[in-house]
N, C-alpha and C positions, 0 to 999 in steps of 0.2 A: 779427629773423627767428624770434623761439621762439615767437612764435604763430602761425606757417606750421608748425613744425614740428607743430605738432597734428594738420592736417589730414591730413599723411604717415602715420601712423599706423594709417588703415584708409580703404579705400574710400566707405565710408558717410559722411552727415553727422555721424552722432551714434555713440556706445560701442555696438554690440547688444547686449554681454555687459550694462549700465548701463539702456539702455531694457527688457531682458527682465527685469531685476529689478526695475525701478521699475512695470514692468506685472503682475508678480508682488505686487509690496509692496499695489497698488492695489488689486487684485484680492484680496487676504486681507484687506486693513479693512473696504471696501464691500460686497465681495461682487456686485460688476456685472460686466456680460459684456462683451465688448468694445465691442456695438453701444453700449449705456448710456455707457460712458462716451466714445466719441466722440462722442455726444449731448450729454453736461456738458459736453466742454471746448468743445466748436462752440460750443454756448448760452454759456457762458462769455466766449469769442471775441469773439461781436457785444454780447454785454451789458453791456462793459467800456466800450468807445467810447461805446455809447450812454445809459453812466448819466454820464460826464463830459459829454457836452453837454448832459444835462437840469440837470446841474449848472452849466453856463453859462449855458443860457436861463435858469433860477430866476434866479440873482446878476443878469443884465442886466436880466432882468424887477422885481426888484427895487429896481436901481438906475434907473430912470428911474420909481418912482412917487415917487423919493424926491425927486427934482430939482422 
């Protein structure tokens, strides 16, 4: 049960006090606004999935020239 106990903790999914400083930390390296970087992580988001399946089409594509 002690990782239920987590969730009792605070209403939200995640820390705010932990998200406002990780948005603070973010926001002093890069220097983006908020809109920006919900744009990277979105971008990020979809660009994740779709560089591992170019990564299996290569290896597939690959492996039947080889046969």
């Amino acid at each position: 049960m002690p990782l239920l106990s987590a969730l009792a903790h605070h209403g939200e999914p995640v820390d705010p006090e932990l998200m406002d400083w990780i948005r603070h930390q973010i926001d002093a390296i890069f220097g983006l606004g908020p809109g920006a970087i919900v744009l990277s992580l979105g971008a990020l988001m979809v660009l994740a999935p779709l560089a591992v399946l170019a990564v299996y089409a290569l290896q597939r594509a690959r492996r039947g020239r080889t046969r």
